[in-house]
C-alpha positions in Angstrom: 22.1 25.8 -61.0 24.0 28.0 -58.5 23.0 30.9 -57.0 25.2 32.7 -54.1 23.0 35.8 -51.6 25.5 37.8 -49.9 28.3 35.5 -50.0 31.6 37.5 -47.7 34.5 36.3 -47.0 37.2 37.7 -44.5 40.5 36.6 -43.5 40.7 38.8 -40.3 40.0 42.3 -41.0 40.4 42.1 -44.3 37.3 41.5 -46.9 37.8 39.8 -49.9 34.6 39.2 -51.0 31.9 41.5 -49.8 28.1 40.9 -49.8 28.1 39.4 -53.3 25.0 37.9 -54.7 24.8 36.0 -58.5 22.9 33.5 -60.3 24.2 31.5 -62.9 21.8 28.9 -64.6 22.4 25.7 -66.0 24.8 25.4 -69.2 25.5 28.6 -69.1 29.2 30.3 -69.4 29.9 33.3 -66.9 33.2 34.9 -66.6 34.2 36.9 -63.3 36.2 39.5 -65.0 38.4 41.9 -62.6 41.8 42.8 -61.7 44.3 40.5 -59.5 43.0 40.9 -55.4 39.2 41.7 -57.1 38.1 38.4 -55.0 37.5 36.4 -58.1 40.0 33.3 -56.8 38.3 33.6 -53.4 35.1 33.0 -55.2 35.9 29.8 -56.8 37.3 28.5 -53.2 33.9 29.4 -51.7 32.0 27.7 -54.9 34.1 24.6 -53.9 33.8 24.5 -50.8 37.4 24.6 -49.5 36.6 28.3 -47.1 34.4 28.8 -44.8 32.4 32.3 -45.7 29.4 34.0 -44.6 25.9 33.9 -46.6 24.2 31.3 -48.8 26.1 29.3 -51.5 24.1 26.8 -53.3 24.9 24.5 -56.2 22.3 22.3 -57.7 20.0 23.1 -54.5 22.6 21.9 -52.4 24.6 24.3 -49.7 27.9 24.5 -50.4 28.4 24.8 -46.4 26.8 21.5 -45.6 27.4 19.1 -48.4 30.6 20.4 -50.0 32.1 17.1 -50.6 28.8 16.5 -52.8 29.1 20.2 -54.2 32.6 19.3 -55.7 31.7 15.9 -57.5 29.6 17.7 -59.7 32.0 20.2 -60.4 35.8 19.8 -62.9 38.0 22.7 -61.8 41.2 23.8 -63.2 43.1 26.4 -60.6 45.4 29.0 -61.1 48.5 27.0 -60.3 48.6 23.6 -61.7 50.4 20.9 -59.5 52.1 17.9 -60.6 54.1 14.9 -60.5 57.0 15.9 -62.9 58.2 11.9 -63.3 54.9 10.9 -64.2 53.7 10.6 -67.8 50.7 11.8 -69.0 48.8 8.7 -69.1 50.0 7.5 -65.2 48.7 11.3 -64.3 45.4 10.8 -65.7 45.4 7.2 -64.3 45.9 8.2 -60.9 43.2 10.8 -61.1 40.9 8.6 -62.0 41.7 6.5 -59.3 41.5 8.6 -56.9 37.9 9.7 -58.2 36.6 6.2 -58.8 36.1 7.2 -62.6 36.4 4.4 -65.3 40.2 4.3 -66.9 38.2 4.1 -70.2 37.8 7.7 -69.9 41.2 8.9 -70.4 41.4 8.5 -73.9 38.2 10.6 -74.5 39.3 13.2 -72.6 43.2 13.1 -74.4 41.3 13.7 -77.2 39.2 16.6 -76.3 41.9 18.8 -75.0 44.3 17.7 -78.2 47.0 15.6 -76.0 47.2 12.4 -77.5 50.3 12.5 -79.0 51.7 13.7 -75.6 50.3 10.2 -73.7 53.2 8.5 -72.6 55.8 12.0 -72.3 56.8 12.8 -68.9 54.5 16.1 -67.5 57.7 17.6 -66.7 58.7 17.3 -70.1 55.6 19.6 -70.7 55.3 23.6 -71.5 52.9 25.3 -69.7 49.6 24.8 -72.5 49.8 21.2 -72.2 50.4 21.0 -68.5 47.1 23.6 -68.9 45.7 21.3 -71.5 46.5 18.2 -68.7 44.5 20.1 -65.9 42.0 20.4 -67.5 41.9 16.5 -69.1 41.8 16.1 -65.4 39.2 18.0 -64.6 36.9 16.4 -67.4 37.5 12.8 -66.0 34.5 12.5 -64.2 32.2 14.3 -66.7 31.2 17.0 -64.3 28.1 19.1 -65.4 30.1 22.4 -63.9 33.5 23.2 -65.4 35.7 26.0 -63.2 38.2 27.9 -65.0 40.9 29.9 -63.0 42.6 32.7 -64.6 42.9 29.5 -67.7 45.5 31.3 -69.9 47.6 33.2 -67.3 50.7 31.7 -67.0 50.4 30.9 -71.2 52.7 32.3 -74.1 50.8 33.4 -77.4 51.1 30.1 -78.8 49.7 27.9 -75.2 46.7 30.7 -75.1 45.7 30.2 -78.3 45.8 26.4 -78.0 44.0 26.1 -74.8 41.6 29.0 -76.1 40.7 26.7 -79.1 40.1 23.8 -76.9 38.0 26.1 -74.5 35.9 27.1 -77.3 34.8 23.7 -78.1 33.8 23.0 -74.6 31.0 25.9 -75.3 29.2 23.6 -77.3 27.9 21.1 -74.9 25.7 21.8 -72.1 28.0 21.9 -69.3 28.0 25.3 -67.2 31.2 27.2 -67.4 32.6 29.3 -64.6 35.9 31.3 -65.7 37.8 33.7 -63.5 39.8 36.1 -65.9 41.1 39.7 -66.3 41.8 39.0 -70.3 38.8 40.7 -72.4 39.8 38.1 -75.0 38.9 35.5 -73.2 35.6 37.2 -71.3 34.6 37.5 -75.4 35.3 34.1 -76.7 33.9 31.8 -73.8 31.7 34.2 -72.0 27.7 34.3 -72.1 27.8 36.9 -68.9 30.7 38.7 -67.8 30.7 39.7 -63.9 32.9 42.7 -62.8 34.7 42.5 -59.9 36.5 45.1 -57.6 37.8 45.2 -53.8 35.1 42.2 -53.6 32.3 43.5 -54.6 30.0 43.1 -58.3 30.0 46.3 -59.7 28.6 45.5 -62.9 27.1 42.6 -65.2 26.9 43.0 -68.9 27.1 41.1 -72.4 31.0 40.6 -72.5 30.6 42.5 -76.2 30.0 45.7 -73.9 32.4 45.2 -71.1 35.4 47.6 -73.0 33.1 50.3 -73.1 31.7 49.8 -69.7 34.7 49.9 -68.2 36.8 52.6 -70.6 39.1 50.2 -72.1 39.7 51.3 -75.8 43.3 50.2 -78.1 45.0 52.2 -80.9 45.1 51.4 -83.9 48.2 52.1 -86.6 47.0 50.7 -90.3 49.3 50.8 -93.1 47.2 50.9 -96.3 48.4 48.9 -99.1 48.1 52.3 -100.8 48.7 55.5 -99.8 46.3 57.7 -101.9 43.1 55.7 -100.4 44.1 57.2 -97.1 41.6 59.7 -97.1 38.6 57.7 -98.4 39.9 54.9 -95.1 39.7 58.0 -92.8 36.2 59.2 -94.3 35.0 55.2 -94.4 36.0 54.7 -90.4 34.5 57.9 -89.5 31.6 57.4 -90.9 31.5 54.0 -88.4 31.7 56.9 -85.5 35.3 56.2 -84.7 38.0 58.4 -84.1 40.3 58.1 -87.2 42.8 60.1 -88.8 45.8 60.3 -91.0 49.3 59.9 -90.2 52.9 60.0 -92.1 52.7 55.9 -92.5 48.6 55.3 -93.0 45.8 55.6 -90.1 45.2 55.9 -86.7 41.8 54.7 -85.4 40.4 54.4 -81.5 38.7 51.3 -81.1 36.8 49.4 -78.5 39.5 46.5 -77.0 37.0 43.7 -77.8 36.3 44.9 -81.6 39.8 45.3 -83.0 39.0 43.8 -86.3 35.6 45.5 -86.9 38.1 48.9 -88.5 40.2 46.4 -90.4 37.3 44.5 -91.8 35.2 47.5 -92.7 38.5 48.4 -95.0 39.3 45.1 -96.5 35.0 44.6 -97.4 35.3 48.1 -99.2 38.6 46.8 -101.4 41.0 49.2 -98.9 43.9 46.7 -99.1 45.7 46.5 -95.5 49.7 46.0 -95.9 50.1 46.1 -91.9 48.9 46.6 -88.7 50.5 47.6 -85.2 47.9 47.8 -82.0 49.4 50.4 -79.6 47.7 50.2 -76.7 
């Protein structure tokens, strides 16, 4: 459904996306993984059509560069920084986005639904915190039904609680056959809504994986502090998490175990399916 051969982008001297070339077929989820500056924003605003760049961008056989204004009616996108009007409720929001889109009213309360904000319908947005204004953004950008959903940096600007929430909703977006398109630097988030994950650096694609494998790719491993429920299976945890080929050992309050960032709870599970009770659990790094 899209496919992009050396798309570049300069603002002056300055590259921000350099020679990049990617395919990403129909209903399928890809995440552009990479630090901030990697060029995955720049991306998204070359996918839509709002930049002019250099190469071939094309989106349901259609070039971006010629026909962007068809290009973005099949696409929902939710950016970085959300934008609204603070006296508006939720429903007049939604209301006047689907005005401005020519999309039936009788949407709204589908899409209220989907992303859990019915309750919220008639609060002001300013009245909001930041996972429902997300959770509104992206209500928005299902109005229209697009087949292509575009997700930038989704959880960003989220506490723990807005993340998960928005995460849940995300999840469920997976099952139908829309195409999803996230931009992210959170492995969390590469795992749980990723079929492809696409590494980015100073512009350029260095690498494209299964997101279960981007950790190791890239050398990203957390620490793990478990406190056993008791003590004196300590050594039989060690022997049991070695024997998975990780780097465990004892220390004055339980163990300490290297894992892979994306498999956290593979040591902790291995323990609880053997009857090695966990009291606690810190992640240090």
């Amino acid at each position: 459904m899209i496919r992009a051969e050396s798309l570049t982008k300069a603002y002056g001297r300055s590259v921000v996306v350099d020679d990049v070339s990617f395919e990403i077929g129909s209903g399928e989820s890809v995440a552009f993984w990479g630090p901030n500056g990697a060029g995955k924003t720049t991306i998204v605003r070359c996918l839509l059509g709002l930049v002019h760049f250099e190469g071939q961008l094309l989106v349901d056989d259609r070039d971006v560069a010629r026909r962007g204004k068809e290009v973005r009616r099949l696409i929902g996108h939710v950016p970085q920084e959300l934008a609204f009007y603070e006296d508006l409720s939720v429903d007049e929001t939604l209301t006047l986005s689907a005005e401005l889109r020519t999309v039936d009213r009788a949407r709204i309360a589908s899409v209220l639904e989907t992303v859990d904000l019915t309750a919220e319908v008639g609060k002001k947005v300013g009245a909001l915190s930041g996972g429902m204004k997300q959770r509104l953004g992206l209500a928005a950008a299902l109005l229209a039904d697009p087949p292509i959903l575009v997700l930038d940096e989704p959880t960003s600007n989220l506490d723990i609680a807005g993340r998960e929430k928005i995460m849940t909703v995300l999840e469920g977006l997976r099952a139908d056959d829309r195409t999803l398109i996230l931009t992210s630097h959170h492995l969390e988030e590469v795992g749980s809504l990723a079929d492809r994950a696409l590494t980015m650096a100073e512009g350029r694609i260095l690498a494209e994986c299964a997101p279960a494998e981007l950790a190791d790719r890239l050398g990203i491993s957390s620490r793990l502090h478990i406190v056993l429920s008791e003590e004196d299976r300590t050594d039989e945890a060690v022997a049991l998490l070695r024997g998975m080929d990780l780097d465990a050992r004892r220390n004055s309050r339980g163990v300490i175990v290297d894992v892979s960032a994306q498999n956290k709870g593979a040591a902790i599970g291995a323990l609880l399916e053997k009857g090695i009770g966990v009291a606690d659990f810190e992640v240090w790094r």
